[in-house]
KOLDREN-133486 format. One line per field, with one value per residue (C-alpha): residue number from 0; x negated, y, z; residue in three letters. Coordinates in Angstrom, 1 decimal. Example, Ala and Ser with C-alpha at 12.3 -4.5 7.8 and 13.67 -1.06 7.14 Angstrom:
2
num: [0 / 1] $
x: [-12.3 / -13.7] $
y: [-4.5 / -1.1] $
z: [7.8 / 7.1] $
residuo: [ALA / SER] $
! end
This chain:
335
num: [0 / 1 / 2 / 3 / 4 / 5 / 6 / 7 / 8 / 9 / 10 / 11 / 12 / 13 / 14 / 15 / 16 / 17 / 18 / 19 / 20 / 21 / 22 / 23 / 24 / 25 / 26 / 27 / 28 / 29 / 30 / 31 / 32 / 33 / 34 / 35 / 36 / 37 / 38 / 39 / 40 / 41 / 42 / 43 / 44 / 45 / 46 / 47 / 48 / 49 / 50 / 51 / 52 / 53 / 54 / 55 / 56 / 57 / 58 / 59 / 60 / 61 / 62 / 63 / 64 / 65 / 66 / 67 / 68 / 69 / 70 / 71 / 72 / 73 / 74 / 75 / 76 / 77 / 78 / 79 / 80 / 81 / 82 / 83 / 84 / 85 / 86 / 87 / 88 / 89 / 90 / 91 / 92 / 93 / 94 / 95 / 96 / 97 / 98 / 99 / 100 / 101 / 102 / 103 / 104 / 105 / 106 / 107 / 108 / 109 / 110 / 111 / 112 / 113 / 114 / 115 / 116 / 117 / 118 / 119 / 120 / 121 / 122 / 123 / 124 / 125 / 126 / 127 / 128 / 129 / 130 / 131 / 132 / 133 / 134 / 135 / 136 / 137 / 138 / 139 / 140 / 141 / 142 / 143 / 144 / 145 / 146 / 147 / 148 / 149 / 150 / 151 / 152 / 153 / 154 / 155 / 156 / 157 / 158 / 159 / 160 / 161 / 162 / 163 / 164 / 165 / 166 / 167 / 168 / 169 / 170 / 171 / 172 / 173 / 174 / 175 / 176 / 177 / 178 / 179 / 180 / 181 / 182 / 183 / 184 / 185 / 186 / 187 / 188 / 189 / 190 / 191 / 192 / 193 / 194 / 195 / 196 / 197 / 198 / 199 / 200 / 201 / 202 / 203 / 204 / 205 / 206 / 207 / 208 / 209 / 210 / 211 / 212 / 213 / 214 / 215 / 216 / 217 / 218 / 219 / 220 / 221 / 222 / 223 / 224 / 225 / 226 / 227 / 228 / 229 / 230 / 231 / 232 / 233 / 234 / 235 / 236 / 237 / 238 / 239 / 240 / 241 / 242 / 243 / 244 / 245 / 246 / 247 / 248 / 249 / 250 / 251 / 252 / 253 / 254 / 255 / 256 / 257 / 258 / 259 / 260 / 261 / 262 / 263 / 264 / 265 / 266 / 267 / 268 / 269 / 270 / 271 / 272 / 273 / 274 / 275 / 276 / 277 / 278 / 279 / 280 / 281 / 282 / 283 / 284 / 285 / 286 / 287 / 288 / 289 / 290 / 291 / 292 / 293 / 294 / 295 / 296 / 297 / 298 / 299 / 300 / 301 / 302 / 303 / 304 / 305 / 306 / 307 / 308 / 309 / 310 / 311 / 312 / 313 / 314 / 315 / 316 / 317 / 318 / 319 / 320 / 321 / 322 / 323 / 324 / 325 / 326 / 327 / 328 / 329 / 330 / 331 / 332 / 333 / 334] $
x: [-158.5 / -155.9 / -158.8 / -159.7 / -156.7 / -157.8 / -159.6 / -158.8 / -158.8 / -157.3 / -159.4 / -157.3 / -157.5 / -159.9 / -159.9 / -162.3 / -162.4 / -164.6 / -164.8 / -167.7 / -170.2 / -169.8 / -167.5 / -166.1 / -164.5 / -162.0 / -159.5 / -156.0 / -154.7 / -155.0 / -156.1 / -158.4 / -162.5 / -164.0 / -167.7 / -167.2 / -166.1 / -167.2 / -170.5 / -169.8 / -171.5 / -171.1 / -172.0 / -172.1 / -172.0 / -172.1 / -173.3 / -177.5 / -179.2 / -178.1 / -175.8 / -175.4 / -173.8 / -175.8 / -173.5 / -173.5 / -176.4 / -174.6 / -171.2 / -170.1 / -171.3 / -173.5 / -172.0 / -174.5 / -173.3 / -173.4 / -172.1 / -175.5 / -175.0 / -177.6 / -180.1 / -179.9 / -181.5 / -179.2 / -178.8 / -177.9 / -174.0 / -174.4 / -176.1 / -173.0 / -170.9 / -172.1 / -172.4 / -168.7 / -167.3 / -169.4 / -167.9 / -165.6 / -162.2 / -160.9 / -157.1 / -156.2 / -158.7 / -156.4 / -153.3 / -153.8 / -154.8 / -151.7 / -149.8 / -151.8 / -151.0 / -147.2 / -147.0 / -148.0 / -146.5 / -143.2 / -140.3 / -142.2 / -143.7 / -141.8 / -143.1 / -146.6 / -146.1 / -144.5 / -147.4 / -150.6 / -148.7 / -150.3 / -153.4 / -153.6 / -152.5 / -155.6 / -157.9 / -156.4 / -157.1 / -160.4 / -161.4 / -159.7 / -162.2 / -165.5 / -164.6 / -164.9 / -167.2 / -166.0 / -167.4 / -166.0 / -167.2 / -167.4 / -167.1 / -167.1 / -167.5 / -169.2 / -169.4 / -165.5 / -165.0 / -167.1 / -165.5 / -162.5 / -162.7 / -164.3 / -160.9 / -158.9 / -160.4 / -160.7 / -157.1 / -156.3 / -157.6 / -154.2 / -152.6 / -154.1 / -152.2 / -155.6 / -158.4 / -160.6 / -164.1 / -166.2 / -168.2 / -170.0 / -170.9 / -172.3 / -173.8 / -172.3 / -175.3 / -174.0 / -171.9 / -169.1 / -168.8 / -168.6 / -165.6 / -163.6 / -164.0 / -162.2 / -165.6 / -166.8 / -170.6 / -169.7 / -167.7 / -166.7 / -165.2 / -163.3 / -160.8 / -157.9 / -159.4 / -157.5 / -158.3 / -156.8 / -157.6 / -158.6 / -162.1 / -163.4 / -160.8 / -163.6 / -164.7 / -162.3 / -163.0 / -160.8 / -161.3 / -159.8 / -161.7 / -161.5 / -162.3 / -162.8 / -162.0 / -161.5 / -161.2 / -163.9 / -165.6 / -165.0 / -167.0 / -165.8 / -167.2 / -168.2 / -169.0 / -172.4 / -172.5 / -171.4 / -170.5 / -170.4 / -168.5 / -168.8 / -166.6 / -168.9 / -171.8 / -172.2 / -174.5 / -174.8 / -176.2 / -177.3 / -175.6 / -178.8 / -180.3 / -177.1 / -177.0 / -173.5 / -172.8 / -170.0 / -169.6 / -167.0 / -166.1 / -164.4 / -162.2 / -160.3 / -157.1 / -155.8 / -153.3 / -150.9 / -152.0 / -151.9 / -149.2 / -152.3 / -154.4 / -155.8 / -155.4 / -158.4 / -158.5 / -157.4 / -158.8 / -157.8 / -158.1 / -159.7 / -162.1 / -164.5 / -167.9 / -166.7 / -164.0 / -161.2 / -158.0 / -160.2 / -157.0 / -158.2 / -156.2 / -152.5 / -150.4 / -153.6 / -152.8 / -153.8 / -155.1 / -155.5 / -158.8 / -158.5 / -160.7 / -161.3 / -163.3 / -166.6 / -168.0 / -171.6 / -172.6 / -176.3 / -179.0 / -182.7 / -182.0 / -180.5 / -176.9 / -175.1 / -170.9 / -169.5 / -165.8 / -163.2 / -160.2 / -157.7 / -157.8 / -161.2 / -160.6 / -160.0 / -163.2 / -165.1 / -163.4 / -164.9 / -168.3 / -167.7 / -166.9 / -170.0 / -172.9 / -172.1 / -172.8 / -175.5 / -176.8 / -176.1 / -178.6 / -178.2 / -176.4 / -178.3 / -176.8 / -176.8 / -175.9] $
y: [139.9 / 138.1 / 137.9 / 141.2 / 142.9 / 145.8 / 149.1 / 149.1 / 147.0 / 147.8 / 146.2 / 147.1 / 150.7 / 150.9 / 151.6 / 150.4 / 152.5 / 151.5 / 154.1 / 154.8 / 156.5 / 153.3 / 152.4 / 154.5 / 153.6 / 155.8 / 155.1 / 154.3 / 156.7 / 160.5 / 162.4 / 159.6 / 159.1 / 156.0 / 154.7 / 151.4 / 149.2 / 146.3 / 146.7 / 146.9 / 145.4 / 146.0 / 143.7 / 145.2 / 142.6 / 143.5 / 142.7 / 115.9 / 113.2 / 109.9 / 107.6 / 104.2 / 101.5 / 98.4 / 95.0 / 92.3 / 91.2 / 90.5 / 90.4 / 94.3 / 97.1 / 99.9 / 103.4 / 106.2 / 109.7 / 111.6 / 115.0 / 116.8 / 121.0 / 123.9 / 123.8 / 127.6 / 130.5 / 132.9 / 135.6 / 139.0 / 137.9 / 134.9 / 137.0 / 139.7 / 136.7 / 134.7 / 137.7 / 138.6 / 135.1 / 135.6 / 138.7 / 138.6 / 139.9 / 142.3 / 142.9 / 140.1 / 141.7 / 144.8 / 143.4 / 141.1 / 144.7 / 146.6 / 144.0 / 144.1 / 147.9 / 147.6 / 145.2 / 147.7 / 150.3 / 149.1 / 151.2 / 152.9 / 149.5 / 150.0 / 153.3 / 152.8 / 149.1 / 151.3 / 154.2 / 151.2 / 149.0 / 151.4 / 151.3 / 147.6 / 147.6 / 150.2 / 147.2 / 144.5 / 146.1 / 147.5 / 143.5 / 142.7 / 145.4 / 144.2 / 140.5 / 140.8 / 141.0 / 143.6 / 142.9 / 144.5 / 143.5 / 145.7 / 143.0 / 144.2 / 142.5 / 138.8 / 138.4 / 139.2 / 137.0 / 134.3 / 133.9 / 134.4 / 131.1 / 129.8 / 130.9 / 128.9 / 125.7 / 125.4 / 126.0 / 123.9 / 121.5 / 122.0 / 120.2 / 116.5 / 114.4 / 112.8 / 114.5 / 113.4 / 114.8 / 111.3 / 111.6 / 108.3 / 105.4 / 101.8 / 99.3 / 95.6 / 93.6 / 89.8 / 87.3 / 87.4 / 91.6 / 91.0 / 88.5 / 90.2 / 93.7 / 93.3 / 92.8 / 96.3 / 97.0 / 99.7 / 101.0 / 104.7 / 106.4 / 109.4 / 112.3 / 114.0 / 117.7 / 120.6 / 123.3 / 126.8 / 130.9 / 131.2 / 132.8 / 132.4 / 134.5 / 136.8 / 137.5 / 140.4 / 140.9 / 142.5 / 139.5 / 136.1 / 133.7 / 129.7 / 127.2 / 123.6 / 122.6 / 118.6 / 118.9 / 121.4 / 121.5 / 124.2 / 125.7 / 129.2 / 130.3 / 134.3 / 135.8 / 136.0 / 133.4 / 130.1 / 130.1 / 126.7 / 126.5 / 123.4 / 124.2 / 127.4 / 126.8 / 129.4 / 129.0 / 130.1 / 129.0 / 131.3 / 129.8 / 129.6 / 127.0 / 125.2 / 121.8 / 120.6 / 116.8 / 115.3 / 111.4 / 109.3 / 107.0 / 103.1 / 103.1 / 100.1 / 101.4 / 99.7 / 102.6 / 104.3 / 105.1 / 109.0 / 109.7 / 110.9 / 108.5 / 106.3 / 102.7 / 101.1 / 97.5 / 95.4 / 92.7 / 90.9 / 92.0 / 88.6 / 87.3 / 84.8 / 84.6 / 85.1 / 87.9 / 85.8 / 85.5 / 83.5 / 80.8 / 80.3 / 83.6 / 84.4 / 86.9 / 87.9 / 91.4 / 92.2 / 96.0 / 98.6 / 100.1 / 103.6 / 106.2 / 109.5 / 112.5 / 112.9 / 116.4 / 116.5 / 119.7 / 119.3 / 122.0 / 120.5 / 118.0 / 120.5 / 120.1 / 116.9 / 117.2 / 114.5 / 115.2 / 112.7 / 113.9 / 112.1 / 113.5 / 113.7 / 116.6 / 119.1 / 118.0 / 118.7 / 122.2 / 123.1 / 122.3 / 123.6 / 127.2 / 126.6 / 125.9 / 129.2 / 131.0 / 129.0 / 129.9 / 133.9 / 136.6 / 136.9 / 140.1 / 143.5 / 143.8 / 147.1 / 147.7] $
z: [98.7 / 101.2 / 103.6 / 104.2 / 105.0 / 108.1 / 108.3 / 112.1 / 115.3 / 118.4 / 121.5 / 125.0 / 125.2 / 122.0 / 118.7 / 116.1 / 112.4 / 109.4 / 106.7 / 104.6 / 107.4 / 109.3 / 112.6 / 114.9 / 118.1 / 120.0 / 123.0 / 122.4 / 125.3 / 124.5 / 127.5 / 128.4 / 128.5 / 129.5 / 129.4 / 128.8 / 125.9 / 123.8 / 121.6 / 117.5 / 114.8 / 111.2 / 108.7 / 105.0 / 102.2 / 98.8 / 94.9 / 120.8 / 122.4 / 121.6 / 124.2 / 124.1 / 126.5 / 127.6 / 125.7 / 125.0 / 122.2 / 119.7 / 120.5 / 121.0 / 118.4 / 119.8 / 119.3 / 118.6 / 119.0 / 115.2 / 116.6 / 117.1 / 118.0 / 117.0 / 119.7 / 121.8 / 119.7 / 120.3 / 117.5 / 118.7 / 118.5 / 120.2 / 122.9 / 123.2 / 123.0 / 125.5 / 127.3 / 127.0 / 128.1 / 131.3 / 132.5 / 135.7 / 135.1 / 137.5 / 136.5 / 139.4 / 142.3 / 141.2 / 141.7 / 144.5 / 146.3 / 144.9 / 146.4 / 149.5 / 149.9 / 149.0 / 151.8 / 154.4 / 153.1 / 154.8 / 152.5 / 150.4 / 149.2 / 145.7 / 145.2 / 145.8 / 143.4 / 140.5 / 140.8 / 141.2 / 137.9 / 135.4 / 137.2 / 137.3 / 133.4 / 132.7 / 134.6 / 132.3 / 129.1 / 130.3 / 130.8 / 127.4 / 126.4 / 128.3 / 127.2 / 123.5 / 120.9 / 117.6 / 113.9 / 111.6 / 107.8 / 104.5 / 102.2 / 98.7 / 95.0 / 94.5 / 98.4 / 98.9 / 95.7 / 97.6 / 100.9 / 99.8 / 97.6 / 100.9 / 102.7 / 100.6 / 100.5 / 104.4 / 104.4 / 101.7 / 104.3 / 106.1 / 103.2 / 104.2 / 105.8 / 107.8 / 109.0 / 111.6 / 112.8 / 113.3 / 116.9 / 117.1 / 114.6 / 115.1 / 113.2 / 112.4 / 113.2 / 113.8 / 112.2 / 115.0 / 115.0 / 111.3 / 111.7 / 114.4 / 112.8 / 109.7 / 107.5 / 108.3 / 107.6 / 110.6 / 113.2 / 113.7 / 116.3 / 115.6 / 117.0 / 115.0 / 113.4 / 112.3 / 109.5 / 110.7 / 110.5 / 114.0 / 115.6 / 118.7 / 121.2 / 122.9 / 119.0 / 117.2 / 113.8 / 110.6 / 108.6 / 108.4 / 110.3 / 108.5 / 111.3 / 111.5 / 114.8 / 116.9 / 120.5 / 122.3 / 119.0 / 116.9 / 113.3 / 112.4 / 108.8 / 108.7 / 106.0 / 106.9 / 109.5 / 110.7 / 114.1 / 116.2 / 119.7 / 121.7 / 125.0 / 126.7 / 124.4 / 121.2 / 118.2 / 115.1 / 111.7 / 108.3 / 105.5 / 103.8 / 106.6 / 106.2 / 104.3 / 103.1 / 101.6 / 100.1 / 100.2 / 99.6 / 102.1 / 102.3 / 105.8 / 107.0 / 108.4 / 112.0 / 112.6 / 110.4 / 107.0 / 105.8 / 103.2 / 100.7 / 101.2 / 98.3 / 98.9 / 96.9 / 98.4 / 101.4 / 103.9 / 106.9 / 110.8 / 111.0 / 108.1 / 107.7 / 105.9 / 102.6 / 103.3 / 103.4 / 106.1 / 109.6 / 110.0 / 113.4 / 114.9 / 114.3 / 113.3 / 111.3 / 110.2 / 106.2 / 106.7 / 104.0 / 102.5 / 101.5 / 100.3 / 101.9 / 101.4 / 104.1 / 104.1 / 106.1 / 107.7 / 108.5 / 109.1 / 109.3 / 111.9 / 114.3 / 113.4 / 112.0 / 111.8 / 109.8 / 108.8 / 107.0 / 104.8 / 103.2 / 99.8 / 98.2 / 96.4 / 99.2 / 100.6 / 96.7 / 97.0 / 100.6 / 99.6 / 96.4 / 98.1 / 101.3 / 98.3 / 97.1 / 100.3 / 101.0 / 97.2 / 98.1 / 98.9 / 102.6 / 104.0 / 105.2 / 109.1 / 110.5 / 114.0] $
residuo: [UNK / UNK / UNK / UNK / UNK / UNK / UNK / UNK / UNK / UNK / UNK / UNK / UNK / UNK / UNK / UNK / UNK / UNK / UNK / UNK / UNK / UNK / UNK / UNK / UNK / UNK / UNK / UNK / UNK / UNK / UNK / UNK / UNK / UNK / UNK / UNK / UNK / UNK / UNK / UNK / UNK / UNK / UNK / UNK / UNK / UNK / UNK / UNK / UNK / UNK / UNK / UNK / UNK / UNK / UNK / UNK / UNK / UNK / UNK / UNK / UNK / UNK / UNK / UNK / UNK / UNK / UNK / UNK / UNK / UNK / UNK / UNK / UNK / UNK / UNK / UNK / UNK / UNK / UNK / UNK / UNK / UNK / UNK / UNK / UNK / UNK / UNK / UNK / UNK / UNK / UNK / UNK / UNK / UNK / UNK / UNK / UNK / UNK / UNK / UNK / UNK / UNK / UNK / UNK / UNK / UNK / UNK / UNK / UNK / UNK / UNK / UNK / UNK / UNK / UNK / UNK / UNK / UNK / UNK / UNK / UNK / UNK / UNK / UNK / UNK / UNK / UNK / UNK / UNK / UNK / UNK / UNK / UNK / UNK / UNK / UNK / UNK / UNK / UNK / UNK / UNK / UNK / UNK / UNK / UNK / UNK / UNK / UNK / UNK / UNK / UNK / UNK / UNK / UNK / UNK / UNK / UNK / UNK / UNK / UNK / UNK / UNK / UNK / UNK / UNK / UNK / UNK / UNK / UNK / UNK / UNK / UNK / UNK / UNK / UNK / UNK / UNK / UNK / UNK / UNK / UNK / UNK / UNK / UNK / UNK / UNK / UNK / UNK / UNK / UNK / UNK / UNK / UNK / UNK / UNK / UNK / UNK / UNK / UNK / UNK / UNK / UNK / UNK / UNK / UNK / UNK / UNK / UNK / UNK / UNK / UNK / UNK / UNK / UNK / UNK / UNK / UNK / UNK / UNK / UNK / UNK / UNK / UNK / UNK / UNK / UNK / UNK / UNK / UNK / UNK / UNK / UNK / UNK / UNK / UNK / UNK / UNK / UNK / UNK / UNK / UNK / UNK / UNK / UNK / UNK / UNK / UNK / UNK / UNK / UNK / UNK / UNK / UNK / UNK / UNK / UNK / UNK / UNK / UNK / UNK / UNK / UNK / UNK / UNK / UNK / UNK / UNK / UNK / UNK / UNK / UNK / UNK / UNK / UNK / UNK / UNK / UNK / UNK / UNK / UNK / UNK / UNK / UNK / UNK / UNK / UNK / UNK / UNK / UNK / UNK / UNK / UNK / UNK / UNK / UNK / UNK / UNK / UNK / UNK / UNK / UNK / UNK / UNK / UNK / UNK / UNK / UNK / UNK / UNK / UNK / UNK / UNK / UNK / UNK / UNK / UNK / UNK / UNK / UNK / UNK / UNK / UNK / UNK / UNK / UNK / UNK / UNK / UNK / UNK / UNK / UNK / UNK / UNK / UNK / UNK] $
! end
């Protein structure tokens, strides 16, 4: 499996093993003992509120937020990393004093900098150490078969030419939003999104991480877990309370059009009442309709992420691949 490619981690001056007994963690210096180091799980896997602005009545469109996060109950790995991401690194108190100390050292400045470097190196990678989170997975037979298929079809989301994580929609409620809005039954507001193999940075792991990101907001699928990220706040979902949708969706098109996209009909920046060109405003732009792929992560009114791609079929293939994690026999987690 292209996923699962590692045995071993290295974690600043630590090592991380899995073989059949479980993990083992040694340092990465010989000579060298240390008490402190990141905390290990192994996973074994086998056969918001809503904002609004006062308008207008019924001129402007009110925008309602869609993005809603999972409210805090930390799991145990939300825990270590939240945990992680608050500890204090001390590789710059070490060199700001190493600096200190060359400086009043007079001649021998150089020689007391060159003996303190390692010292302040053995700081840094003891932080790189205290500020992560290590899971390694044992992913063996349907399970690897699974998230591997899950792999591929949140990359192949890196082949669409438009993708777009939608943050807030509004309604069109009057005759005038209807005219000046291009005959659209809504508005939507949305920021650019990106499908990559990335994890959360404090979180080291021997397994490929697929992530959905747009901005602060980031979903990274585990193979036993889906982890969401909004700036500093962690969560994380079971694929099991997870709810997955696939709709296909009309959008109006004001900017450049994607290279993939699927033009199905057109209209006019401007219409009247029946649909057609409003000859009161010039240079009255004719605008392209196309049809993209919306993929709906929901879990029991707790999470709501609405995503747009511009080819349907890479958004079929992602829910495809999440329906059969979510149809799986959860994992046994040993610590």
């Amino acid at each position: 499996m292209g996923f699962y490619v590692r045995t071993s981690l290295r974690v600043g001056p630590f090592r991380f093993t899995l073989s059949q007994a479980g993990m083992g963690v040694s340092t990465a210096i010989p000579g060298l003992r240390t008490g402190m180091g990141p905390r290990g799980n192994v996973v074994r896997m086998g056969r918001g509120a809503v904002s609004y602005r006062t308008v207008a009545p019924g001129r402007d469109v009110v925008m309602h937020d869609v993005v809603r996060l999972v409210p805090a109950q930390p799991s145990d790995v939300v825990q270590q990393l939240r945990k992680a991401a608050g500890r204090r690194p001390y590789w710059p108190f070490a060199l700001a004093a190493l600096l200190v100390a060359g400086l009043l050292t007079g001649r021998f400045s150089l020689v007391v900098i060159a003996v303190g470097l390692p010292f302040v190196l053995w700081v840094a990678l003891r932080d790189r150490a205290a500020r992560a989170v290590v899971i390694m997975y044992d992913v063996t037979d349907e399970a690897a078969s699974r998230f591997d298929h899950l792999v591929n079809a949140i990359t192949g989301l890196q082949r669409a030419h438009g993708f777009w994580l939608i943050t807030a929609s509004g309604a069109i409620t009057s005759t005038y939003q209807f005219k000046v809005n291009a005959g659209a039954s809504k508005l939507l507001r949305r920021v650019n999104a990106s499908a990559l193999l990335a994890g959360p940075r404090i979180l080291v792991t021997n397994v490929a991480v697929p992530t959905l990101t747009a901005g602060s907001l980031s979903v990274h699928f585990l193979p036993d877990r889906v982890l969401i990220r909004d700036g500093r706040h962690v969560a994380d979902l079971a694929y099991q309370h997870l709810q997955v949708a696939v709709e296909h969706a009309r959008f109006i098109e004001e900017g450049p059009v994607p290279g993939d996209g699927t033009i199905v009909d057109s209209t006019w920046r401007y219409v009247n009442v029946k649909g057609g060109p409003d000859r009161r405003f010039k240079n009255n732009a004719r605008l392209p309709v196309l049809l993209y792929g919306r993929l709906v992560l929901r879990s029991h009114g707790a999470l709501n992420l609405v995503w747009d791609a511009s080819q349907v079929p890479l958004v079929h293939a992602v829910a495809n691949a999440l329906h059969q994690s979510i149809s799986a026999r959860p994992p046994v987690i040993h610590s």
